[in-house]
C-alpha positions as CSV (number, residue, x, y, z in Angstrom):
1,X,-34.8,92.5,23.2
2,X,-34.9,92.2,26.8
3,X,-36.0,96.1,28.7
4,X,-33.2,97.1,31.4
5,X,-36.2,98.7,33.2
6,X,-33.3,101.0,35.5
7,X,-29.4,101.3,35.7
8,X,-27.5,98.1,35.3
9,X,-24.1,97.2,35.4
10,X,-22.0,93.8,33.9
11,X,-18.0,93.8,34.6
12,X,-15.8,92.2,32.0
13,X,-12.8,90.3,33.4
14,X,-9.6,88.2,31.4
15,X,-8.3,85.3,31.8
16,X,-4.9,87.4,31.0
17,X,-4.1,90.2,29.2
18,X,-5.1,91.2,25.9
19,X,-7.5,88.8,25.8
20,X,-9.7,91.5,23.8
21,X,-11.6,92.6,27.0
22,X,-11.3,96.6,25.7
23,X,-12.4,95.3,22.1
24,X,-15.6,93.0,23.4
25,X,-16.7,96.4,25.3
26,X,-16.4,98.6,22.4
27,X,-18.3,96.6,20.7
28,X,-20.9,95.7,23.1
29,X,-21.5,99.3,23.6
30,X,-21.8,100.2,20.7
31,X,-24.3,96.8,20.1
32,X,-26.5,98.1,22.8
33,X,-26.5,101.7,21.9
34,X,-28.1,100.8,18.9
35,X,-30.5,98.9,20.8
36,X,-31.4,102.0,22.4
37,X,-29.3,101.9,25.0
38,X,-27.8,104.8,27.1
39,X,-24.0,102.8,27.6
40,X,-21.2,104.4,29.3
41,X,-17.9,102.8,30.1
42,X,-16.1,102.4,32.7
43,X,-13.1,100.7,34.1
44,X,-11.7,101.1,37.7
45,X,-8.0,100.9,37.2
46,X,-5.6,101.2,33.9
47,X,-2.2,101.4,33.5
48,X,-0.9,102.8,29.6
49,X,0.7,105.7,28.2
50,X,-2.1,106.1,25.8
51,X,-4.7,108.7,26.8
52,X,-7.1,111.1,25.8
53,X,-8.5,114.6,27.0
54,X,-11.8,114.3,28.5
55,X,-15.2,117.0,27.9
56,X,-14.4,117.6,31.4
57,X,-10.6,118.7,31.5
58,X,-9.2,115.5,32.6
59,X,-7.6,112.7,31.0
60,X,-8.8,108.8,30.4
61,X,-7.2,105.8,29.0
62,X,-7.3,105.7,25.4
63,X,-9.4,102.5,25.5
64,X,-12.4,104.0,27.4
65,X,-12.1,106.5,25.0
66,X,-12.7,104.3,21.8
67,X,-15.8,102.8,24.2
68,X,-17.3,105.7,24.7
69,X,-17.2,106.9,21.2
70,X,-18.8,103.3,20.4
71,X,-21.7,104.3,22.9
72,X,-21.8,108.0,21.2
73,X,-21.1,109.9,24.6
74,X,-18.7,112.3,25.9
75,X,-15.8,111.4,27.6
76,X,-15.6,111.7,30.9
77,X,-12.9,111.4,33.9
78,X,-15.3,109.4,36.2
79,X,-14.8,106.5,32.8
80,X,-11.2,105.4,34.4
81,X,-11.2,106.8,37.6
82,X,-7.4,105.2,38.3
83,X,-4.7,105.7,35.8
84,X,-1.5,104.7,35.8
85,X,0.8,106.2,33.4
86,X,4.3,104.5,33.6
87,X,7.6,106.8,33.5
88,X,11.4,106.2,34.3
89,X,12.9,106.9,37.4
90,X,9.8,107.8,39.4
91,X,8.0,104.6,38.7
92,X,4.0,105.4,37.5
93,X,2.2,108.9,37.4
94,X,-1.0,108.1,39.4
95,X,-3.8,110.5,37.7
96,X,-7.2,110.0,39.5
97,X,-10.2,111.2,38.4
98,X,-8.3,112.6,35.9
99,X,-5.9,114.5,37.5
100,X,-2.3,113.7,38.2
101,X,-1.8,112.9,42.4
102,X,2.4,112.2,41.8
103,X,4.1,109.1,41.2
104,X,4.1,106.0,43.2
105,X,6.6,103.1,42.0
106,X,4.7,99.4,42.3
107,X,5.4,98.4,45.7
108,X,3.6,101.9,46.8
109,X,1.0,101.5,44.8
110,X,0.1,98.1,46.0
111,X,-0.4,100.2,49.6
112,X,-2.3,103.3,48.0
113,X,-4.8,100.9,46.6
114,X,-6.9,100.5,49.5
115,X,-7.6,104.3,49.6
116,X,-8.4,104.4,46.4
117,X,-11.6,102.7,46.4
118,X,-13.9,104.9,47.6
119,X,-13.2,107.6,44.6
120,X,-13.4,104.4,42.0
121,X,-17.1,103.9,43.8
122,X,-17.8,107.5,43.7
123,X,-17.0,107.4,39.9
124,X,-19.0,104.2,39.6
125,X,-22.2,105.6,41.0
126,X,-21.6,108.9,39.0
127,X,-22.0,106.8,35.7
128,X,-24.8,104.1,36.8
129,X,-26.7,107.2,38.1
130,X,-26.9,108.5,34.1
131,X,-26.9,105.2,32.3
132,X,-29.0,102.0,31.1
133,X,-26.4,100.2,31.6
134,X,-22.6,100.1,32.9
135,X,-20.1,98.1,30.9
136,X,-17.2,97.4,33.5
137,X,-14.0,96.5,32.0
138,X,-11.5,94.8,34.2
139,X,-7.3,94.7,33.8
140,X,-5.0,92.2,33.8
141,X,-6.1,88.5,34.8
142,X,-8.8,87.9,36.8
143,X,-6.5,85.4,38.3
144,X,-3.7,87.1,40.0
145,X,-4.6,86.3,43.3
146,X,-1.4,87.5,44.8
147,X,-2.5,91.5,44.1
148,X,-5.5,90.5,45.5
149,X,-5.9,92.0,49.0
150,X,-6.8,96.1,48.6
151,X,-7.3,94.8,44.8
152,X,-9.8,97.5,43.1
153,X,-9.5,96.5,38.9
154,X,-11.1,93.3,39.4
155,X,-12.9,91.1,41.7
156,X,-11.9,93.8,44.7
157,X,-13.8,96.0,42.5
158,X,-16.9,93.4,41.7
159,X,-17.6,92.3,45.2
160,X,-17.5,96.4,46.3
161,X,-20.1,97.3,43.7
162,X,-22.0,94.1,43.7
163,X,-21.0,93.9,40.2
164,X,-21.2,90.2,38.0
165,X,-18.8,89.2,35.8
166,X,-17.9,87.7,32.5
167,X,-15.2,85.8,32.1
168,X,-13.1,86.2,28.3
169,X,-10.5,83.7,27.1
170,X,-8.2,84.1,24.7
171,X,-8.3,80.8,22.6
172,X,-5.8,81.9,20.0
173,X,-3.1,81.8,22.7
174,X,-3.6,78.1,23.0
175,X,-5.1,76.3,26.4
176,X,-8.5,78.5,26.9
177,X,-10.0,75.4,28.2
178,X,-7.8,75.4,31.3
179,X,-7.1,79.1,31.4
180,X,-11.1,79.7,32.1
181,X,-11.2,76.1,34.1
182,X,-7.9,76.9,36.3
183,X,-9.5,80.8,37.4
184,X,-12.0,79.2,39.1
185,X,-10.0,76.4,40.6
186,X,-7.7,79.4,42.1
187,X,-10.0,81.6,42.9
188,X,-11.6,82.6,46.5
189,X,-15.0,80.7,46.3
190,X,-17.0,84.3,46.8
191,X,-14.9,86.0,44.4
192,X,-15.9,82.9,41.8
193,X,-19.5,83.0,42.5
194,X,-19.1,86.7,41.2
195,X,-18.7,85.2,37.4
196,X,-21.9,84.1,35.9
197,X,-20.7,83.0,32.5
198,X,-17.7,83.2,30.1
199,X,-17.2,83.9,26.7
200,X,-13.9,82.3,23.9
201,X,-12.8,84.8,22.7
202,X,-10.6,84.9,19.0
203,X,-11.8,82.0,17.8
204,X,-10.9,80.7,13.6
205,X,-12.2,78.1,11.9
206,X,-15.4,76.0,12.4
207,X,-17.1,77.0,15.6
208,X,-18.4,73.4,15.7
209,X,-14.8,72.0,16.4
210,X,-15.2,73.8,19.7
211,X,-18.9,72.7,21.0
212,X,-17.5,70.2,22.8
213,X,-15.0,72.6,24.1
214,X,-17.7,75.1,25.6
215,X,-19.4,72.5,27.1
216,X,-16.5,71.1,29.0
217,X,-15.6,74.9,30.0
218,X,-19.5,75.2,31.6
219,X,-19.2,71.6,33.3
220,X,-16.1,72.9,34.8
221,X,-16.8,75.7,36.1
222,X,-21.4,76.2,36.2
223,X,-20.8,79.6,34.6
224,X,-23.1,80.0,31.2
225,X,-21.1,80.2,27.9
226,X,-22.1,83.8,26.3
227,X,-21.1,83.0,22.8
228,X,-17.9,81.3,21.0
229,X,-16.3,84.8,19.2
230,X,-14.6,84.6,16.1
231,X,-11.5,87.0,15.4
232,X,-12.5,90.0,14.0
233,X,-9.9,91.6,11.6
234,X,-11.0,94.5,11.2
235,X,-9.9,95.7,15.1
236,X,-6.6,96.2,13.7
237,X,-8.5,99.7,11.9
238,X,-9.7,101.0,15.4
239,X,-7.4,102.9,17.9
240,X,-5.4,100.6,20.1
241,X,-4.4,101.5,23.6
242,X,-1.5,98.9,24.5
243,X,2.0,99.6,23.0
244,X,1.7,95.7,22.3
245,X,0.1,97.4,18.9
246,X,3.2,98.4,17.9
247,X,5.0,95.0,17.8
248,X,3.8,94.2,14.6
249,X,4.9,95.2,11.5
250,X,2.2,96.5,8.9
251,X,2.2,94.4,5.7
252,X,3.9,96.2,2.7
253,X,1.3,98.0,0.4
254,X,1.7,98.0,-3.4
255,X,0.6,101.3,-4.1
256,X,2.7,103.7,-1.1
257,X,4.4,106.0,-2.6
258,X,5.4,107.5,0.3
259,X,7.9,106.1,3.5
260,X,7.2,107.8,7.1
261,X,10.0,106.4,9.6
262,X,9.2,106.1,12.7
263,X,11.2,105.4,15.7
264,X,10.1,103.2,18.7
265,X,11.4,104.7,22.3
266,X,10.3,102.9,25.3
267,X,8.0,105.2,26.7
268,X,6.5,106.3,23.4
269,X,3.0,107.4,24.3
270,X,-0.2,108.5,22.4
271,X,0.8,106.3,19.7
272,X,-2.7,106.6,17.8
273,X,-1.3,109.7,16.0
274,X,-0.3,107.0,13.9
275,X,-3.1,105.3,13.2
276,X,-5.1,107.5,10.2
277,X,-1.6,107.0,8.8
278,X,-1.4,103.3,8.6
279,X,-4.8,103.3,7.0
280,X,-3.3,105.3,4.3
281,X,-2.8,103.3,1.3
282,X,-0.3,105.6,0.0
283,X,1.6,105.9,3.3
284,X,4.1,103.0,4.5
285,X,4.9,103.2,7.9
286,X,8.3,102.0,9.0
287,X,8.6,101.3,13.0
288,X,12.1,101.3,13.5
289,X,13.3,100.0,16.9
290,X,16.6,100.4,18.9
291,X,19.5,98.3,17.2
292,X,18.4,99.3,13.6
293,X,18.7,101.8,11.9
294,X,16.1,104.7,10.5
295,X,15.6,104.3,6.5
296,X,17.7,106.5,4.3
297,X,15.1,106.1,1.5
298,X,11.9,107.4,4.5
299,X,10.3,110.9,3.1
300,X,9.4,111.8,6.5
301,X,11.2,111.2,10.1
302,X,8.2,111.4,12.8
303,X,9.0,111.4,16.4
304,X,6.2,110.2,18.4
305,X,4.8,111.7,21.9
306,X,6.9,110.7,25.4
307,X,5.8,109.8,28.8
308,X,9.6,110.2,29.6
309,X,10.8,112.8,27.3
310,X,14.8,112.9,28.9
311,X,14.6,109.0,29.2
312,X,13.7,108.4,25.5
313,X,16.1,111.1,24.4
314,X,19.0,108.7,25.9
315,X,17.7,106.3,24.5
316,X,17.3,108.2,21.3
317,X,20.9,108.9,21.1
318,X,22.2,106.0,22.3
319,X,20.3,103.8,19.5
320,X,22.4,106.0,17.1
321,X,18.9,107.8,16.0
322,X,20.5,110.8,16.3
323,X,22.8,110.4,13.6
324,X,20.0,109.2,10.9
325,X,17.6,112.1,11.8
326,X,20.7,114.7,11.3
327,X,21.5,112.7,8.2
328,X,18.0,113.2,7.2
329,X,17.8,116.9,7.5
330,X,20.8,117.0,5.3
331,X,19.5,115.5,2.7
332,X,17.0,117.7,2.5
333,X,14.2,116.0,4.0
334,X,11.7,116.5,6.7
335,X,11.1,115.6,10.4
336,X,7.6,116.4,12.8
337,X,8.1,115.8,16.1
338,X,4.7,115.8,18.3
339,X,4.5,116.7,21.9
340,X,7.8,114.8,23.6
341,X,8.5,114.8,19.7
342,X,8.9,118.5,20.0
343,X,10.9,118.9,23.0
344,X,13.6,115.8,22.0
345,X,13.8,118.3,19.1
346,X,15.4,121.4,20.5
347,X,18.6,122.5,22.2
348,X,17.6,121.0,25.5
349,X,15.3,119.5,27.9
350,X,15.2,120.8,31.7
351,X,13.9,118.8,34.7
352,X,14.3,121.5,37.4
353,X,11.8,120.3,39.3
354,X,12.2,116.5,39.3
355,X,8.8,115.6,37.5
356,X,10.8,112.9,35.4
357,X,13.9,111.7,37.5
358,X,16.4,113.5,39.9
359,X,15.6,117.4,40.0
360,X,17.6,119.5,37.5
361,X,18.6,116.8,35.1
362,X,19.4,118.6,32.0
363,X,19.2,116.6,28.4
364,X,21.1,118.0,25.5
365,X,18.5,117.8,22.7
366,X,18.6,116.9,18.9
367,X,19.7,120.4,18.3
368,X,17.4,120.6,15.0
369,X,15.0,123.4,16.1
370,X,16.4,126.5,18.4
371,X,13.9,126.0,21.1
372,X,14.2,124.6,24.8
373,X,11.8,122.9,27.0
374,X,11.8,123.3,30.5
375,X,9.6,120.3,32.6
376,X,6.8,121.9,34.5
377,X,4.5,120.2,37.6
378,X,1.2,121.4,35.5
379,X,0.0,119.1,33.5
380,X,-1.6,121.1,30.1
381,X,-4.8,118.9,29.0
382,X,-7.2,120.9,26.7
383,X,-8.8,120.3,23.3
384,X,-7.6,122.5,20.7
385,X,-8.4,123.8,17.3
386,X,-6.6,126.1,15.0
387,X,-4.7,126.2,12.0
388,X,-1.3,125.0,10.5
389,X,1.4,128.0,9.2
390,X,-0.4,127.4,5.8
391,X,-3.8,127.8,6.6
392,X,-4.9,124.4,6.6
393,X,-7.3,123.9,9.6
394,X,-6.7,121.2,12.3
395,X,-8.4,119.9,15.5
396,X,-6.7,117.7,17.9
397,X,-5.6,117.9,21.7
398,X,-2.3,118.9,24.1
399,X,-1.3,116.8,26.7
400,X,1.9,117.6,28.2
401,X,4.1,119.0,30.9
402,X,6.8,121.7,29.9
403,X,6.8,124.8,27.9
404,X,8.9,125.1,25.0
405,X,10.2,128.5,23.4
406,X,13.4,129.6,21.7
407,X,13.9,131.8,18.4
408,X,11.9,129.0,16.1
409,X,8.8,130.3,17.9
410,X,8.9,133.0,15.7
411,X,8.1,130.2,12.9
412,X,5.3,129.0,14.5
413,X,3.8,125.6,13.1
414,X,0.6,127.3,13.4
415,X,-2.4,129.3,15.8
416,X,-4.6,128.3,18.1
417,X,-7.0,131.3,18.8
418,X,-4.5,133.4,16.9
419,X,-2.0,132.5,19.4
420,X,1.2,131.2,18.2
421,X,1.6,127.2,18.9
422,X,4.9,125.3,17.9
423,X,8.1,126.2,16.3
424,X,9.5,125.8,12.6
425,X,13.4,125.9,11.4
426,X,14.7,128.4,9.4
427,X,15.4,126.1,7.2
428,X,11.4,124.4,7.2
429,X,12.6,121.2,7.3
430,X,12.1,120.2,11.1
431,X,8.5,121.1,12.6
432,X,7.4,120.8,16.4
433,X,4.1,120.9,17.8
434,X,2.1,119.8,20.9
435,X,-1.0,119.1,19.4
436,X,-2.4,115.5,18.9
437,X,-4.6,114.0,17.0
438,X,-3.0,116.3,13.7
439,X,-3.4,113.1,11.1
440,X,-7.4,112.2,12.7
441,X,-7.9,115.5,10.1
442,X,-8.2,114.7,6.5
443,X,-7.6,118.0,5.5
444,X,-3.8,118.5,7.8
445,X,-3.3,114.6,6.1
446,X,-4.4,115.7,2.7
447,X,-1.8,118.8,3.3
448,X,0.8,116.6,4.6
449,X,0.7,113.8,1.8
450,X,1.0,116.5,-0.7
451,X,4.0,118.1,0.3
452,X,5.8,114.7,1.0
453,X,5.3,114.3,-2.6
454,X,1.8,112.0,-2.4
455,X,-1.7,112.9,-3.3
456,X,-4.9,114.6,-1.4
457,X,-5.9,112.1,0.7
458,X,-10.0,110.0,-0.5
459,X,-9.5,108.6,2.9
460,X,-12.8,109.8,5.5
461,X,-10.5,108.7,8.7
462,X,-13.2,109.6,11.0
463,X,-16.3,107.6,9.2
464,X,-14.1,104.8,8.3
465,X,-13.8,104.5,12.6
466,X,-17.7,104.8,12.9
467,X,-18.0,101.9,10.1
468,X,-15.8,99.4,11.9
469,X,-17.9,99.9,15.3
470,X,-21.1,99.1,13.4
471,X,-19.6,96.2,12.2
472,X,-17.5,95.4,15.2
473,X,-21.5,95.8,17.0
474,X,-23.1,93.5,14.3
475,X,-20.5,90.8,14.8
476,X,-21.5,90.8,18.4
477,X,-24.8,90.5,17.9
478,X,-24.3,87.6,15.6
479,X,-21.9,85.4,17.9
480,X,-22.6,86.5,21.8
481,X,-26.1,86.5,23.8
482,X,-26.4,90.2,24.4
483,X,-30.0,89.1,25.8
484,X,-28.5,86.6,28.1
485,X,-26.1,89.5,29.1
486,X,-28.7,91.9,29.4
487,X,-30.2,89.0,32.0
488,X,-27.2,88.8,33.8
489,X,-26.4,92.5,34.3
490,X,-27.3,93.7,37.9
């Protein structure tokens, strides 16, 4: 192993997107950690929907979330420093340093950026100031050289903080030879001479197919090849941060016994509330989308979390979704909505103050739980812990704007500090609640199987996470120089 002797940092960049840049970090940081590493994440700009509450009150992009966790530290706000969270009329919600600034639609951005940078190189020198080492992730392509004046995710960013970079292709996408060859044909000559080598990323079959391949890419281009990186399966069993996720449909398992329908709005957001139960094997998830229609056969309707709550109620309604859930309820069954869930839920939503679209928009809701949400400018962002209305214990997160209440709060779904937290019908079929994170538990899971009819879950969610980072860690060591990377790291 090579010593990092004092704080080092080594930026990440695609040739695209999801090329596996957030994956490749996670896994490096967790590869150096065990190494003895102190690691800690960071990446200047992201734009998703799927976040995560920070140790210091903030909120973070769910990726640098799953890094951090890899390099066993606290989150922090100074991880992502620029957010973007995209909503519907009013373009993105700009959250810096983990706190919402307003909303900017893309052409303002583009003009913001510029005064941006100083607080992405304060949160940069925050981190390299308590680390080994800095793992910089970049967004987007490297190559986008038409957002590249005031640019700060990418090589703005790297020739600011005298950063190097790593190239990653994706070869499973086909042409990785002239996606890696054509960035440095289009790129400014200083920003290129910021990428010292590359790695191929996705990679099946025999790695000796594509020797000939790496060498070509290095004659090309002078930068070092890092490693030729097989696919790695198992990513599909760690928390993923781009809706993309949800595109594909999970495989049928043998042995579910029970069907949770989901549907798929367009700003569904903190999506990973799904993810302990698609590692179920007794739980198939069904993502239903807009233009079909929600099983008849599903044991439980869940309504997912909202960047735009009154935008994906339309859209809600007007993909006939409506009708299914009410059929639902009829029959007998159950519906959980979390968070945006929760609100679409009640009588109505309220935008009074214009946080989602044009001040005082009013949303009929679902009607399924007496309870009304009215949209605040405060954003609520706070780890929580507490217990469900039958005692079984839970720990998740809120992250929302609005405050619900109505005559169902006297149902509560359950306490947080003995204080009363979501809402319950009188019938108990339909359940609301703000918290996140509810199926991460294996004891609210366990709970939740059982009453849809299932088992007590054998599944350790949590340890099951850790185990694919050490492996995820381990296959990086096998297939990339980390000592070579160590090298190039400045």
């Amino acid at each position: 192993m090579t010593a990092v002797a004092t704080a080092r940092a080594l930026m990440f960049q695609g040739t695209g997107s999801d090329v596996g840049k957030s994956l490749i970090v996670a896994g490096l940081a967790r590869a150096f950690t065990l190494r003895g590493l102190r690691v800690l994440p960071f990446k200047p700009q992201n734009m998703s929907n799927n976040a995560a509450v920070t140790a210091d009150g903030g909120e973070i992009g769910r990726a640098q979330a799953l890094q951090a966790r890899a390099a066993r530290v606290p989150l922090s706000v100074h991880m992502n420093p620029v957010l973007l969270k995209p909503q519907s009329d009013v373009g993105a919600q700009l959250v810096v340093q983990g706190k919402v600034e307003g909303n900017a639609k893309a052409a303002e951005y583009q003009q913001m950026k510029a005064g941006l940078m100083p607080r992405v190189l304060d949160s940069f020198a925050r981190l390299k100031a308590a680390a080994d080492l800095v793992l910089v992730e970049g967004a987007g392509s490297a190559s986008e050289i038409n957002l590249r004046r005031n640019d700060i995710a990418n090589m703005g960013f790297a020739r600011a903080a005298e950063v190097p970079v790593v190239l990653i292709g994706d070869i499973d996408r086909g042409g990785v030879i002239a996606s890696i060859a054509g960035t440095k044909l289009v790129l400014d000559p200083e920003d290129a001479a910021m990428i010292r080598g590359f790695i191929v990323n996705r990679f099946r079959g025999d790695p000796t197919l594509f020797a000939e391949g790496m060498r070509m890419i290095e004659g090309f281009t002078g930068w070092s090849p890092i490693g030729l990186l097989p696919h790695f399966a198992e990513a599909i069993r760690l928390p993923a941060e781009d809706a993309l996720a949800l595109n594909s449909a999970p495989a049928e398992k043998a042995g579910a016994r029970i069907r949770i329908a989901v549907p798929l709005l367009p700003h569904v957001s903190n999506f990973d509330d799904l993810d302990p139960l698609d590692a179920e094997p007794q739980v198939q998830l069904v993502r239903v989308r807009p233009g079909e229609v929600l099983p008849a056969d599903a044991d439980l309707i869940l309504l997912l979390g909202s960047k735009a709550t009154i935008a994906d109620l339309r859209a809600l309604k007007g993909a006939g979704f409506d009708i299914d859930i009410a059929a639902h309820v009829r029959r007998g069954r159950p519906v959980l909505g979390l968070c945006g869930g929760y609100q679409m839920l009640g009588q109505s939503v309220g935008d009074p103050d214009g946080i989602e679209g044009p001040a005082g928009a009013v949303e009929t809701g679902l009607g399924l739980l007496d309870v009304a949400t009215r949209l605040t400018g405060e954003k609520h962002l706070v780890a929580v812990a507490g217990e469900t209305s039958d005692g079984t214990s839970f720990a998740g997160y809120e992250m929302h704007v609005g405050e619900t209440d109505g005559p169902d709060r006297a149902r509560p779904f359950g306490r947080i500090d003995g204080t009363r937290e979501g809402a319950i019908s009188a019938s108990g079929l339909v359940s609301g609640t703000y918290v996140h994170g509810l199926f991460s538990n294996d004891r609210q899971r366990s709970a939740w199987l059982k009453r849809l009819g299932g088992t007590s879950s054998r599944l350790d969610y949590e340890q099951g996470v850790e185990e694919v980072l050490d492996r995820l860690a381990a296959h990086m060591e096998k297939h990339l120089d980390l000592d070579r990377l160590l090298t190039l790291a400045r």
